[in-house]
Backbone as JSON Lines, residues from 0, in Angstrom:
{"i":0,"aa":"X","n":[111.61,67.0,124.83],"ca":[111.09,68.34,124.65],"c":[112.12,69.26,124.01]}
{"i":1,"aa":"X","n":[113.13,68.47,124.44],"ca":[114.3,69.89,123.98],"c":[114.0,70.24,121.92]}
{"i":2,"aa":"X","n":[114.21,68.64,122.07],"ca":[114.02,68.41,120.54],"c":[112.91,69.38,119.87]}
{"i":3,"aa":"X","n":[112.1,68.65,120.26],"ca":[110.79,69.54,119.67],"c":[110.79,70.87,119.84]}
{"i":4,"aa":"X","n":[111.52,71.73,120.56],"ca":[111.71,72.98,120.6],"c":[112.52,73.69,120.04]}
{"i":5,"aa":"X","n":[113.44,72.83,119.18],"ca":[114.51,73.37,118.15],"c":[114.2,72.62,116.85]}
{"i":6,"aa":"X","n":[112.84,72.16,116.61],"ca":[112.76,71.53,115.37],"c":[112.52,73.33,114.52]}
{"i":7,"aa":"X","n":[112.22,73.9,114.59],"ca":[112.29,75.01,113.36],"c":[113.33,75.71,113.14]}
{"i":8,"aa":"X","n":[114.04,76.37,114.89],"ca":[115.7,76.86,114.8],"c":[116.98,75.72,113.78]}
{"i":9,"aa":"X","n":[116.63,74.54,113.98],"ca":[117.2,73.75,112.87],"c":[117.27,73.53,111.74]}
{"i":10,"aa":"X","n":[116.06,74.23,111.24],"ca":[116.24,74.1,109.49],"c":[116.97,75.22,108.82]}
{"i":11,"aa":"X","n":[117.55,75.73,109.87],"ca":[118.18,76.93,109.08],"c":[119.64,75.94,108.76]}
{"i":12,"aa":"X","n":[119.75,74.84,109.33],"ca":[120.92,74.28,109.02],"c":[121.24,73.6,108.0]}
{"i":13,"aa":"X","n":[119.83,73.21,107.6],"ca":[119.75,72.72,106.12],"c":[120.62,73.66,105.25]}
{"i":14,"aa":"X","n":[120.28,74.62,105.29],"ca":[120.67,76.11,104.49],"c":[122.27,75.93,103.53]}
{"i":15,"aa":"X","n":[122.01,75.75,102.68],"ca":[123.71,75.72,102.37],"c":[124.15,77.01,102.99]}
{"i":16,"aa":"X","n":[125.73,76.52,103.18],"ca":[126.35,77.15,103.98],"c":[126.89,78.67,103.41]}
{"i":17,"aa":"X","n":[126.68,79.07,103.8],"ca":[127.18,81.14,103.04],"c":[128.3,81.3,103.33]}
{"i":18,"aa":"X","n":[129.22,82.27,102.15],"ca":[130.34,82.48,102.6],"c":[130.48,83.58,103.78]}
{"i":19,"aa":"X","n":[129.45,84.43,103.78],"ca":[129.27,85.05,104.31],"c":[127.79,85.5,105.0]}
{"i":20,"aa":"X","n":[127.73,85.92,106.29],"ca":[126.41,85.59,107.15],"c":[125.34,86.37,106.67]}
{"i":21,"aa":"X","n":[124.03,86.14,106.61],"ca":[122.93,86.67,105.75],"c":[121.52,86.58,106.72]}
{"i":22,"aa":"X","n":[120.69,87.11,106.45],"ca":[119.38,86.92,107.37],"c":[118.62,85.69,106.37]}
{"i":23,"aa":"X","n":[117.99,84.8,107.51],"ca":[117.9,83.9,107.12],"c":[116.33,84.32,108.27]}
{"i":24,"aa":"X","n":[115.12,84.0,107.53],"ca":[113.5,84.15,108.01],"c":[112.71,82.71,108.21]}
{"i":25,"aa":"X","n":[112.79,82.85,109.4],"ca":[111.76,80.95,109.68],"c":[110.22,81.81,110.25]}
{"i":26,"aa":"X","n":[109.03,80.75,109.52],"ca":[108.14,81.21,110.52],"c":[107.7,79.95,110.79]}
{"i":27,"aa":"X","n":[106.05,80.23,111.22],"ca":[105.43,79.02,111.95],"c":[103.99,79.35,111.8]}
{"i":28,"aa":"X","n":[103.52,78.8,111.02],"ca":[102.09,78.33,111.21],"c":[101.4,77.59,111.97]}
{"i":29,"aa":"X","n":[100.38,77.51,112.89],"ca":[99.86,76.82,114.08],"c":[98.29,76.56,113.41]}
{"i":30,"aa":"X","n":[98.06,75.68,113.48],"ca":[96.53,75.17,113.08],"c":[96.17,74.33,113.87]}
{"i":31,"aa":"X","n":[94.53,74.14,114.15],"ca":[94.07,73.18,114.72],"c":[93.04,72.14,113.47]}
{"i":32,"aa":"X","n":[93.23,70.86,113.34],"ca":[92.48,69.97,112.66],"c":[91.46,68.93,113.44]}
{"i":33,"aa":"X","n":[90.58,68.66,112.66],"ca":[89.66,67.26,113.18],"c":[90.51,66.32,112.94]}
{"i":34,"aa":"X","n":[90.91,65.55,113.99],"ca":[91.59,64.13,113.42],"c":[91.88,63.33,112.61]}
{"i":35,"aa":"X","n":[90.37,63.63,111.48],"ca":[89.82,62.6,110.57],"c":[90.49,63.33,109.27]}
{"i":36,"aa":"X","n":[91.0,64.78,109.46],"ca":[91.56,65.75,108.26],"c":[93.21,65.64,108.22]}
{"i":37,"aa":"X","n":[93.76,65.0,109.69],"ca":[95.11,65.49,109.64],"c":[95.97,65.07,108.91]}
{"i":38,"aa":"X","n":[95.8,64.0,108.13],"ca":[97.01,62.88,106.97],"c":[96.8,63.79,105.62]}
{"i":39,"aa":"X","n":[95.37,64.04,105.39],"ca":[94.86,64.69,104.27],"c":[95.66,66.44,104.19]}
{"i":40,"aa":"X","n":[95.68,66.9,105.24],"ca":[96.02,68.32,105.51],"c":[97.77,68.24,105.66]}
{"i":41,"aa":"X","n":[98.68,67.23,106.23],"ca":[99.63,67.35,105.85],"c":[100.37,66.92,104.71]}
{"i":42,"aa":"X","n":[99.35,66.01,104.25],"ca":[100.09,65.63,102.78],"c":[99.96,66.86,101.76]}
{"i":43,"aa":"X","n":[98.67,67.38,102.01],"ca":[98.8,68.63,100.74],"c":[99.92,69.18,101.62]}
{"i":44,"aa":"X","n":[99.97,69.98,102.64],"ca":[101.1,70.79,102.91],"c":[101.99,70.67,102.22]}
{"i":45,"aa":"X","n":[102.71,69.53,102.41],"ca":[103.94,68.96,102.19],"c":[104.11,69.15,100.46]}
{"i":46,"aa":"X","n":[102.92,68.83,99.85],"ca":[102.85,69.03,97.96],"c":[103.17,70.9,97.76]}
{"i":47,"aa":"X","n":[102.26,71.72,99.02],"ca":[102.45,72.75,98.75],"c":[103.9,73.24,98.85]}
{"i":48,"aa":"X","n":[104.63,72.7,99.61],"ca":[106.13,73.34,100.34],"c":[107.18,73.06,98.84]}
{"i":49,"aa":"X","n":[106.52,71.82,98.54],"ca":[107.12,71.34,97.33],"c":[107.41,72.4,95.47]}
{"i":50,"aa":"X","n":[105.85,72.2,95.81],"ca":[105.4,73.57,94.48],"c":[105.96,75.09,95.16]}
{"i":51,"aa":"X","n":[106.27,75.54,95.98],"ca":[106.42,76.58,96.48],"c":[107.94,76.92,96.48]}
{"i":52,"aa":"X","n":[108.67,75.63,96.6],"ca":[110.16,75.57,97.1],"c":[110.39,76.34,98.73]}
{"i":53,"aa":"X","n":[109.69,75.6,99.29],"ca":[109.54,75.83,100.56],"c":[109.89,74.85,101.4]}
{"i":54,"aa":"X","n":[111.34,75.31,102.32],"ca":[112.08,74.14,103.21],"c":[111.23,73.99,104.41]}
{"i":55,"aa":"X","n":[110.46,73.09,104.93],"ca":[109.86,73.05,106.38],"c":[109.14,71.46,106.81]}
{"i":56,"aa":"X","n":[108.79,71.97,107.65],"ca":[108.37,70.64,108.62],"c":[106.84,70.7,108.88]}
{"i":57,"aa":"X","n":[106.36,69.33,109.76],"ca":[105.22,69.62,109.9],"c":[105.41,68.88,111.18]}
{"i":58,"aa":"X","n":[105.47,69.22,112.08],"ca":[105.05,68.62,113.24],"c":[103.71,69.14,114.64]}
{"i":59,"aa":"X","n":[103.84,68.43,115.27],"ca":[102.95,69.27,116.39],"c":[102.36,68.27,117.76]}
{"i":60,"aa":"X","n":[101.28,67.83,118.13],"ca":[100.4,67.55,119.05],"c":[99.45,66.65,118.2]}
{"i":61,"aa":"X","n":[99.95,65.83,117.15],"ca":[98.72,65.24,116.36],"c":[97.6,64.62,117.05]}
{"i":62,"aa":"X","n":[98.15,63.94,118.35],"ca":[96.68,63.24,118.6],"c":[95.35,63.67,119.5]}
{"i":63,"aa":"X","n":[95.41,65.6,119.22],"ca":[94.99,66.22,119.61],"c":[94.45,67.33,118.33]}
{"i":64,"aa":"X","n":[95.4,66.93,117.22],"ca":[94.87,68.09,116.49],"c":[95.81,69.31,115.79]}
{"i":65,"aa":"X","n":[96.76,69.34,117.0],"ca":[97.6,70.6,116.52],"c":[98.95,70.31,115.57]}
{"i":66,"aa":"X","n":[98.64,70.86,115.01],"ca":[100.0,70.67,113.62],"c":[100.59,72.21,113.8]}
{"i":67,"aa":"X","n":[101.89,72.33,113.78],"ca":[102.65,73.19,113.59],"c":[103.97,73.04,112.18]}
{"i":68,"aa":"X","n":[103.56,74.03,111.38],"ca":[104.99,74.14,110.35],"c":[105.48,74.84,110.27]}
{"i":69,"aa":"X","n":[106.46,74.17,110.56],"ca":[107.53,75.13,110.21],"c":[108.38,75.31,109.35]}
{"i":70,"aa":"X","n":[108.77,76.96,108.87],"ca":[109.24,76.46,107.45],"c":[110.98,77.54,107.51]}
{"i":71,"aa":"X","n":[111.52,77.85,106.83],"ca":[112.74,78.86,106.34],"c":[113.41,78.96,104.89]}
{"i":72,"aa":"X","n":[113.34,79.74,104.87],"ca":[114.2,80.74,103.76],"c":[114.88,81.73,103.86]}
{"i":73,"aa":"X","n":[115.66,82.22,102.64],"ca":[116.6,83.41,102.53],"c":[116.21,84.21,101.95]}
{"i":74,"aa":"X","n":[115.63,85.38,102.01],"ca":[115.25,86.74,101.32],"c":[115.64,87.12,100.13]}
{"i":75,"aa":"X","n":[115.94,86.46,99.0],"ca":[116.83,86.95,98.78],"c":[116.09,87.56,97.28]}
{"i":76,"aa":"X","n":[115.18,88.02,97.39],"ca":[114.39,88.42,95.75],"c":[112.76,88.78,96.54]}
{"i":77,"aa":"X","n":[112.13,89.63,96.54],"ca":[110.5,89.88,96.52],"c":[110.02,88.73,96.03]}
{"i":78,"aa":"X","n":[110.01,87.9,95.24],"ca":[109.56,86.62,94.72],"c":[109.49,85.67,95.94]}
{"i":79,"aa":"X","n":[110.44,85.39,96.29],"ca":[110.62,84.43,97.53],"c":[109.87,84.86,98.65]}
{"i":80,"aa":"X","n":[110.33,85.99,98.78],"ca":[109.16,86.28,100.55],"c":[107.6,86.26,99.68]}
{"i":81,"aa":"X","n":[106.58,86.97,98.55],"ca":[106.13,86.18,98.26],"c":[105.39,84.88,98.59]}
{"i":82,"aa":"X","n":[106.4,84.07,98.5],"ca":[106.26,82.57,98.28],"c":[106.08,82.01,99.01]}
{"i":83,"aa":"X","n":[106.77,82.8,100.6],"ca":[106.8,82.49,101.72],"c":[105.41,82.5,101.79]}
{"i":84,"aa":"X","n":[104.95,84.4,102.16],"ca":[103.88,84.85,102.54],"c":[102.13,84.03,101.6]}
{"i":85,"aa":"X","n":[102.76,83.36,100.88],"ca":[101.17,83.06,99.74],"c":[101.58,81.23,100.43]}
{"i":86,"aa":"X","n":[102.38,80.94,100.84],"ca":[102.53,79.64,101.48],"c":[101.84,79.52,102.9]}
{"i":87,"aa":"X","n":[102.22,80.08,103.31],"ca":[101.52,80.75,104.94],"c":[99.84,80.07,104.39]}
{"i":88,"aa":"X","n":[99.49,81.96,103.43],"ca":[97.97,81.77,103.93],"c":[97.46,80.73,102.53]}
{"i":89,"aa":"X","n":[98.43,79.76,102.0],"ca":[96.86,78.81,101.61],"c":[97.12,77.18,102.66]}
{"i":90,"aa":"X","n":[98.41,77.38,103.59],"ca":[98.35,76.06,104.45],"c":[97.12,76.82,105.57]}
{"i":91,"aa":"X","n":[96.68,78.11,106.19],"ca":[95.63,78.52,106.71],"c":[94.54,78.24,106.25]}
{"i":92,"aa":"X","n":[94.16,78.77,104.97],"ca":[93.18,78.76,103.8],"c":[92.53,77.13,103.77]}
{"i":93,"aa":"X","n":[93.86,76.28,104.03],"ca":[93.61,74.82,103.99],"c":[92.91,74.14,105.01]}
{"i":94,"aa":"X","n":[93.67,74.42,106.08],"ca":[92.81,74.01,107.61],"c":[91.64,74.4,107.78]}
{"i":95,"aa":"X","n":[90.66,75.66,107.59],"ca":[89.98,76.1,107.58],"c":[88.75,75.15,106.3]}
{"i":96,"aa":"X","n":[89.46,75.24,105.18],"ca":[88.54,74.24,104.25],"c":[88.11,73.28,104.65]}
{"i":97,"aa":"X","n":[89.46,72.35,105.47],"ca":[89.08,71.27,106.44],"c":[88.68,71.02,107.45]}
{"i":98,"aa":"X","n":[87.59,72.43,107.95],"ca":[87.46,72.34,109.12],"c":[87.74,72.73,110.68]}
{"i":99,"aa":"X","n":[88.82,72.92,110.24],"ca":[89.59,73.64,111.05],"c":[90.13,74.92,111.54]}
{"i":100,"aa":"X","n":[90.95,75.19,112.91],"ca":[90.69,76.78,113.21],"c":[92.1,77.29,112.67]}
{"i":101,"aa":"X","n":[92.52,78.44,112.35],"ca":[93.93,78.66,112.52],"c":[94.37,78.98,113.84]}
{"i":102,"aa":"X","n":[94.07,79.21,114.61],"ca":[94.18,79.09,116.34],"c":[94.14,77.61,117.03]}
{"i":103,"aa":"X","n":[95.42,76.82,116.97],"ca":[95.92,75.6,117.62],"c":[95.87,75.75,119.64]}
{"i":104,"aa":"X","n":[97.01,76.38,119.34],"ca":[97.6,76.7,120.93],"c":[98.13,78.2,121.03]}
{"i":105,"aa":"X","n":[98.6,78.87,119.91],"ca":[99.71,80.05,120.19],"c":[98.81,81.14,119.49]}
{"i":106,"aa":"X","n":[97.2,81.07,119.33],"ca":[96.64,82.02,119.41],"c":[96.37,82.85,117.99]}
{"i":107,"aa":"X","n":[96.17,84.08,118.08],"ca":[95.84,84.23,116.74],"c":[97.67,85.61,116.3]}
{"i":108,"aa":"X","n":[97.39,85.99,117.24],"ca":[98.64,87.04,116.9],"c":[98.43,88.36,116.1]}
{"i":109,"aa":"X","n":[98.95,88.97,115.33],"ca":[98.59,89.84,114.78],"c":[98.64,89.5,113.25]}
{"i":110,"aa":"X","n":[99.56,88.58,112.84],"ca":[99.64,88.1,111.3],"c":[98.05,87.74,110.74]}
{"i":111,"aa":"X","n":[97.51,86.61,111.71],"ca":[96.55,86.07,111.5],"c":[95.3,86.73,111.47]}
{"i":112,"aa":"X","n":[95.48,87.74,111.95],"ca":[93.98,88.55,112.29],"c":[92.76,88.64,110.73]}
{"i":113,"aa":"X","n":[93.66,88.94,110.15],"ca":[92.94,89.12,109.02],"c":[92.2,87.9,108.26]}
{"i":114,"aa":"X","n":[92.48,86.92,108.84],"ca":[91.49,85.35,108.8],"c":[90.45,85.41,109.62]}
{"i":115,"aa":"X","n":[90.34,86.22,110.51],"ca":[89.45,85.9,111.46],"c":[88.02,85.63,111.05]}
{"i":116,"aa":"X","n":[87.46,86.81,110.17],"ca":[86.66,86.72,109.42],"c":[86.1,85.72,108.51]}
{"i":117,"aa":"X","n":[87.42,84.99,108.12],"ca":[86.97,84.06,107.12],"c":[86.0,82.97,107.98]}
{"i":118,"aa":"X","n":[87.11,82.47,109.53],"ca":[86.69,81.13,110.26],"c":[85.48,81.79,111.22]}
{"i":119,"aa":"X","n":[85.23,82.89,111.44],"ca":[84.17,83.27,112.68],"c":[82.52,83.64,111.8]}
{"i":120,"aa":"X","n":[83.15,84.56,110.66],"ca":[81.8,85.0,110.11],"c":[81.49,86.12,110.55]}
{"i":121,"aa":"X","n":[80.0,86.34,110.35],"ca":[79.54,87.11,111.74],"c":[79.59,86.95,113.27]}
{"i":122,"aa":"X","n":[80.63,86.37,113.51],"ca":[80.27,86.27,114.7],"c":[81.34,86.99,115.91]}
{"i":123,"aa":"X","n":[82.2,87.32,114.04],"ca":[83.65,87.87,114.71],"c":[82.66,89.28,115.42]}
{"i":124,"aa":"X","n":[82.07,90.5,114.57],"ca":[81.43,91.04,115.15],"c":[81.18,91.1,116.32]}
{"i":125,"aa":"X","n":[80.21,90.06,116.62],"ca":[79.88,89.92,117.98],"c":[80.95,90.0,118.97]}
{"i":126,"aa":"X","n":[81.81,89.22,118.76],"ca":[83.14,89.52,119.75],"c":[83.76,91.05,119.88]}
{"i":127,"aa":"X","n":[83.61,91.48,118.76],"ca":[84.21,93.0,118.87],"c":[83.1,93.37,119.44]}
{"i":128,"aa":"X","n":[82.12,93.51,119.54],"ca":[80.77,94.44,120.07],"c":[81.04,93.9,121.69]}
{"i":129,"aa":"X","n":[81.75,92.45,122.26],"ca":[81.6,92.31,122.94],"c":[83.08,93.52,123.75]}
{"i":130,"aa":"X","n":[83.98,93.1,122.84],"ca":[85.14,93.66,123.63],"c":[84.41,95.29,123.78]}
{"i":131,"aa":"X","n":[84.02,95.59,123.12],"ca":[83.79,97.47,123.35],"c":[82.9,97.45,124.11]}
{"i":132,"aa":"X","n":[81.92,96.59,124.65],"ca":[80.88,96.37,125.86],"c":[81.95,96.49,127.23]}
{"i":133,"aa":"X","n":[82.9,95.38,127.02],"ca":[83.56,95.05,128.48],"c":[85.24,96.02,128.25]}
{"i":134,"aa":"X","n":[85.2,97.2,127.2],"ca":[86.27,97.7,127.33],"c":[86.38,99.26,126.64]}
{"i":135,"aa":"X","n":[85.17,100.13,127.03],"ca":[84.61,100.88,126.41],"c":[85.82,101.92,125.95]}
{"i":136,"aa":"X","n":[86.33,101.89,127.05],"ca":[88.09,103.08,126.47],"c":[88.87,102.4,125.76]}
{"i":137,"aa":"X","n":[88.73,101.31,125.01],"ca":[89.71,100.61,124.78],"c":[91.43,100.28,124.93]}
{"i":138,"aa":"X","n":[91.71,100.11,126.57],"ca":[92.98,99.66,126.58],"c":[93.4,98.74,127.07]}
{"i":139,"aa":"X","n":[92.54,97.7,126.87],"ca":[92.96,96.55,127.0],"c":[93.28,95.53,125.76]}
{"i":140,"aa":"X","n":[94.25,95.66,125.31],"ca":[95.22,94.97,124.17],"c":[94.21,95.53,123.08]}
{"i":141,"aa":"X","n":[94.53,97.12,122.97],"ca":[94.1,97.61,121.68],"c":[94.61,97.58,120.71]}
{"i":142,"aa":"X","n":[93.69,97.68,119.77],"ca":[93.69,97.64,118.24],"c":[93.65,96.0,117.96]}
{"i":143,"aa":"X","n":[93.57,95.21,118.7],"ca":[93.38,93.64,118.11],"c":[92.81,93.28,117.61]}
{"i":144,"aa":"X","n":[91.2,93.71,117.98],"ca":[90.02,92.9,117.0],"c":[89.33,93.77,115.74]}
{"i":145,"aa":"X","n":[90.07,94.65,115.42],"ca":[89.62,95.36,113.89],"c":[90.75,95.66,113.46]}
{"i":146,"aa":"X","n":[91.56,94.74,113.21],"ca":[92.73,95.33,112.29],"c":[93.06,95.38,110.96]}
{"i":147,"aa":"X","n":[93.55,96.11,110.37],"ca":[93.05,96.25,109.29],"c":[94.16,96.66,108.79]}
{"i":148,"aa":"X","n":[94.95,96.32,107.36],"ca":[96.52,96.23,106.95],"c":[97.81,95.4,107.42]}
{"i":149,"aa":"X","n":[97.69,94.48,108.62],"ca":[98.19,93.86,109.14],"c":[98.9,92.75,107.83]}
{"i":150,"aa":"X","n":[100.76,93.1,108.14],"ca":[101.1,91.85,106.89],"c":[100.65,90.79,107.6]}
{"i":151,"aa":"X","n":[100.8,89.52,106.35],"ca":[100.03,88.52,106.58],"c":[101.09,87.27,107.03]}
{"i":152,"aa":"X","n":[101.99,87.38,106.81],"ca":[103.44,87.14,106.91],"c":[104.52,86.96,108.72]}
{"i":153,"aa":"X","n":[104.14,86.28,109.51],"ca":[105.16,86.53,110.79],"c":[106.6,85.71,110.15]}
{"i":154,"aa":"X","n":[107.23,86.46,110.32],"ca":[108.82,85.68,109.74],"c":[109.67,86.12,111.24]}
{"i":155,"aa":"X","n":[110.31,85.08,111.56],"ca":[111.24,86.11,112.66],"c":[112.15,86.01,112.04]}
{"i":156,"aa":"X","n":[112.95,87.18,112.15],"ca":[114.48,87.05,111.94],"c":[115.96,86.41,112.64]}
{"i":157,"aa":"X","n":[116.56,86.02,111.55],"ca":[117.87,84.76,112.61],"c":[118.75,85.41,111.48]}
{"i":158,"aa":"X","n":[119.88,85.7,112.46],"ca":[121.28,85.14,111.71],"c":[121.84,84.01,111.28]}
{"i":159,"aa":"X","n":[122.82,84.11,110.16],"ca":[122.99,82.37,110.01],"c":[124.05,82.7,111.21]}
{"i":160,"aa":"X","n":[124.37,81.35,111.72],"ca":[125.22,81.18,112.67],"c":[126.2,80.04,112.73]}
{"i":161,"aa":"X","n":[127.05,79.42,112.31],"ca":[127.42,78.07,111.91],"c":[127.99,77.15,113.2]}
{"i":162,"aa":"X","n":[127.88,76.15,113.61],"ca":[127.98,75.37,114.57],"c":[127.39,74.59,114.71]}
């Protein structure tokens, strides 16, 4: 487990080494697939990370479905984050083609919100009509289900750190 819990904090190690320390942005995409999609859905990934120049991984819970990637880069031009952010939503864009939810295990978050629509339909609706039924003042984890401008982008931020 340990492993698997530092497979994304590790690719910052790939990173050639800086002379000096820089912010360095990993995120993580979480998808859920049909079984029968998951070879098909990580091989494009993997073409996309490629065309993109995008350092990351693909691991997860396969024999259940859940793929997690993870990816990192260095900021270092609007082009690149970009590249990041248009990498994100067509490995989403992808799961969804195939079937699949962008909600694996870690939920939708606030990056993702703005997919919701694509995978629910109308039905996202219904859920909001439901939350304002069972939450008429709204304060129970407001502003979640109509959000609207939300970047599309979760990057956390890391120092490089060498060791």
């Amino acid at each position: 487990w340990e492993a698997r819990e530092k497979i994304s904090a590790s690719l910052t190690k790939l990173l050639p080494s800086p002379e000096t320390p820089r912010l360095v942005f990993q995120s993580s995409v979480d998808v859920g697939l049909p079984l029968s999609r998951m070879l098909e859905y990580v091989s494009k990934v993997k073409a996309l990370m490629e065309e993109k120049g995008i350092m990351g991984v693909c691991f997860g819970h396969v024999g259940d479905g859940n793929v997690h990637i993870g990816s990192t880069f260095v900021p270092e031009s609007p082009e690149q984050v970009e590249r990041a952010r248009s990498f994100q939503e067509e490995a989403i864009r992808l799961a969804l083609s195939l079937g699949g939810t962008l909600t694996a295990e870690h939920g939708v978050g606030l990056w993702k919100a703005p997919y919701l629509e694509e995978e629910h339909g109308p039905a996202l609706e219904l859920m909001r009509s439901l939350k304002r039924l069972l939450d008429p003042q709204g304060i129970l984890n407001p502003g979640k289900m109509a959000l609207e401008g939300i970047p599309r982008v979760a990057l956390m931020e890391r120092w490089w750190r060498e060791g």
